[in-house]
C-alpha positions in Angstrom: 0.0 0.0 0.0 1.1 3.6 -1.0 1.6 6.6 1.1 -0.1 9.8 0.1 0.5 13.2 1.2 -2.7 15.5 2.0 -1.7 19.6 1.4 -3.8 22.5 2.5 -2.7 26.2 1.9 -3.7 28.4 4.5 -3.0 32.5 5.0 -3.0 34.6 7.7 -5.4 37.2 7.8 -3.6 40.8 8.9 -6.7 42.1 10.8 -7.8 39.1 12.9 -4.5 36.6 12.7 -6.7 34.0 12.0 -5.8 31.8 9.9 -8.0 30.9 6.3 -7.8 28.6 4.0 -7.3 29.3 -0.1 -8.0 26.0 -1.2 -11.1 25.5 -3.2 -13.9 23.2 -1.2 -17.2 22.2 -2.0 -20.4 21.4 -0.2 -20.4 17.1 0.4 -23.6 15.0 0.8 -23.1 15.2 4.1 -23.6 19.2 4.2 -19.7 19.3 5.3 -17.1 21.1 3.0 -14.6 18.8 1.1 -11.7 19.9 -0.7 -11.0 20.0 -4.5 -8.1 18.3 -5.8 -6.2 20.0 -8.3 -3.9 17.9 -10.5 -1.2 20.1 -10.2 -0.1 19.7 -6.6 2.7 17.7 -6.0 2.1 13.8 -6.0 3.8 10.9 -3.8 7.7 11.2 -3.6 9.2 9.5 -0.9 12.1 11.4 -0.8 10.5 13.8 -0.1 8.0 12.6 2.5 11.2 11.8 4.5 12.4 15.5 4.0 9.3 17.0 5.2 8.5 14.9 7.9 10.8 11.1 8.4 7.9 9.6 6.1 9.2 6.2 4.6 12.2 7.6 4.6 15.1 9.4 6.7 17.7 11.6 6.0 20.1 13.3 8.4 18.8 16.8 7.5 15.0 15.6 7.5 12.5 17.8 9.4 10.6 16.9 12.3 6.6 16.1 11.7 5.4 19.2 14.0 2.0 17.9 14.6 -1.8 20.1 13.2 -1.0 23.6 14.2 -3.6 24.5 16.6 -4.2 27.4 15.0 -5.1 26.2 11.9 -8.2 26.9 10.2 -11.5 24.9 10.7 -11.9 23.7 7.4 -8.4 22.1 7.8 -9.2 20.7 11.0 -12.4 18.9 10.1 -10.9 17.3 7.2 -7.9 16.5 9.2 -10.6 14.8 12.1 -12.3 13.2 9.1 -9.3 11.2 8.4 -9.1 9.3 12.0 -6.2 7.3 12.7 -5.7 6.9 8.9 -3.6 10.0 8.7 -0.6 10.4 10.8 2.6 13.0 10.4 0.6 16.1 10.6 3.0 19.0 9.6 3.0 22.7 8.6 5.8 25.0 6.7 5.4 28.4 6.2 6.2 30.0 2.5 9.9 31.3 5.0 10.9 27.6 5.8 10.1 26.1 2.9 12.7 28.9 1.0 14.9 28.1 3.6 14.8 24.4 2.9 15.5 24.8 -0.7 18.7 26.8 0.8 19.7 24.0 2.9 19.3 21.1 0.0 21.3 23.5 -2.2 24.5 23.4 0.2 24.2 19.9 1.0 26.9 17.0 0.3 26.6 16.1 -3.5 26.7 12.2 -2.1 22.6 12.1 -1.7 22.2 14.3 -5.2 19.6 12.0 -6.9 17.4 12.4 -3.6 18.5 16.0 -3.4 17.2 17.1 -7.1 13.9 15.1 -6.2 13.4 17.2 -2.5 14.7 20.5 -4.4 12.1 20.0 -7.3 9.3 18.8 -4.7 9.4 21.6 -2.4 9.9 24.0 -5.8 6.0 22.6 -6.2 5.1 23.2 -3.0 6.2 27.2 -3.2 4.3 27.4 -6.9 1.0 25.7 -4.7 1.0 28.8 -2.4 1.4 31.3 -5.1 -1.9 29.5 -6.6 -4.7 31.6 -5.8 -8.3 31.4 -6.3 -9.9 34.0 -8.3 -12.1 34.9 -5.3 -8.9 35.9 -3.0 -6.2 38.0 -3.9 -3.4 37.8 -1.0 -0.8 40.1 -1.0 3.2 38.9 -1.4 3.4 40.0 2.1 0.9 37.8 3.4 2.2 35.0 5.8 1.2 31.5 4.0 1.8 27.9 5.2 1.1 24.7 3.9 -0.3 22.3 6.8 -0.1 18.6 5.2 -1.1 14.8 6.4 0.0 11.3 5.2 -2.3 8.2 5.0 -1.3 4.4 4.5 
């Protein structure tokens, strides 16, 4: 059985500090709000499951899973408590770390390169998701943006 990462994009709003999510979602059958897939988030990688969190795999420079912030939004939450005990690793990375992660890969040992050019590319997608917009909300550069992600078996 695969592993699958689950992303959300969240921002935080400069009046309140709350944070919101910018993801599409849709009304379900169960008058809850599910979230639309877009194929252009970044798919299963194991290399870099392990970068973001020690997820199937583990590399000496690998983040810590920091658990669902408990400020994120409630849209995130419920789908997060919809998953149960099928989702495990709960992280988050602002649009700052994940710059500064692309820094670290880039002065890394050129030993782990093939894994190195897969993390680099990955967490590339992951700064292009935040920039992704939808045409209901326009966020300033300036506003502080985090992905908050999941992984299932």
């Amino acid at each position: 059985m695969g592993c699958d990462i689950h992303l959300f994009k969240e921002y935080q709003d400069n009046m309140t500090k709350e944070w919101q999510s910018y993801d599409t979602w849709y009304q379900n059958e169960d008058n809850g709000m599910s979230p639309i897939w877009t194929a252009d988030g970044p798919g299963r990688c194991y290399a870099a499951f392990g970068l973001l969190a020690n997820v199937r795999e583990e590399y000496s420079y690998s983040y810590e899973a920091k658990g669902l912030p408990l400020d994120a939004c409630r849209l995130v939450r419920e789908e997060s408590d919809s998953w149960g005990s099928d989702a495990h690793s709960h992280s988050y990375l602002t649009k700052i770390e994940l710059n500064s992660m692309i820094i670290k890969l880039s002065i890394l040992p050129k030993d782990a390169a093939d894994d190195v050019s897969r993390q680099k590319s990955y967490v590339f997608a992951l700064l292009r998701l935040l920039e992704e917009e939808p045409v209901s909300i326009e966020l300033h550069d300036e506003a502080v943006r985090r992905i908050v992600f999941w992984f299932d078996n």
